[in-house]
C-alpha positions in Angstrom: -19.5 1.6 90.1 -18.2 -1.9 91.2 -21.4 -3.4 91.2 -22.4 -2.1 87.8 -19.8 -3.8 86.3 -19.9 -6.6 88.1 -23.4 -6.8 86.6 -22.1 -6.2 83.0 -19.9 -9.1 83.3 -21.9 -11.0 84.4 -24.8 -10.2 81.3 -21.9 -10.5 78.8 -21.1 -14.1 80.0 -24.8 -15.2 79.8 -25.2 -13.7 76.6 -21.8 -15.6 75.2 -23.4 -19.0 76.8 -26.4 -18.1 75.5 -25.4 -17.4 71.8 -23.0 -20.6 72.3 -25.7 -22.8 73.4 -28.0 -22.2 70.4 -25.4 -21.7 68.0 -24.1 -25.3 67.8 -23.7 -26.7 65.0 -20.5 -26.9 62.9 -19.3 -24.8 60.2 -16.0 -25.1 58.2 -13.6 -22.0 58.6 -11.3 -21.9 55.4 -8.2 -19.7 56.2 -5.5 -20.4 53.2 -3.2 -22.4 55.0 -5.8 -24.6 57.4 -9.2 -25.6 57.3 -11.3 -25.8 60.8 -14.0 -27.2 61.6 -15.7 -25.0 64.8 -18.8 -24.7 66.5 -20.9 -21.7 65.5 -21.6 -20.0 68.7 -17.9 -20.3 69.3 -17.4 -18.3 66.0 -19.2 -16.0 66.5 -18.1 -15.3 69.8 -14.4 -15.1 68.6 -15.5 -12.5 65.5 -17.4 -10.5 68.2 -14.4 -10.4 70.8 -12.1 -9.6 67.7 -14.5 -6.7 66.2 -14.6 -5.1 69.8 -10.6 -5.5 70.5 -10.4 -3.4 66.8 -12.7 -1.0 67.3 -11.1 -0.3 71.0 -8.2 0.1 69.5 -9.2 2.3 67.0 -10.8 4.5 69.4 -7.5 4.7 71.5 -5.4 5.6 68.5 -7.8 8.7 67.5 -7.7 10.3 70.7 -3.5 10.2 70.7 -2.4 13.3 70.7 -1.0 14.6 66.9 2.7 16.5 66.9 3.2 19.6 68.4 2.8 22.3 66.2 6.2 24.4 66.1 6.1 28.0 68.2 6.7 30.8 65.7 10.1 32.9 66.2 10.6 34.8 69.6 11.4 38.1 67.4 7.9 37.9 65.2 5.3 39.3 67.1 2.7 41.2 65.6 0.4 43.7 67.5 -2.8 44.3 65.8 
């Protein structure tokens, strides 16, 4: 198991040098209050590892447990 993701680590930093070698020219970023100037690769790098932290997240918060449901009164059993 160690080695497996040792050896997904190690893909997902060649495919981030990959993307941020052939990705490099410069786009602007205009985010209301500042302007940047930032490579593409780098981008889209950063709007990946963003996407992923979100979506993690909203997987972690959709298997949380809901509230408990209340138990009905000790005196209101019914037999069938």
């Amino acid at each position: 198991m160690r080695s497996i993701r040792l050896l997904l680590a190690v893909l997902c930093i060649a495919f981030g040098v990959a993307v941020a070698a052939l990705n490099d020219g410069a786009v602007r970023v205009d985010l209301l209050w500042a302007e940047l100037d930032l490579p593409l690769g780098l981008l889209l790098l950063g709007v990946l590892l963003v996407g992923a932290l979100l979506g993690g997240l909203a997987a972690l918060l959709s298997r949380s447990p809901g509230p408990a449901r209340p138990e009905p009164p000790a005196g209101d059993e019914r037999s069938e």
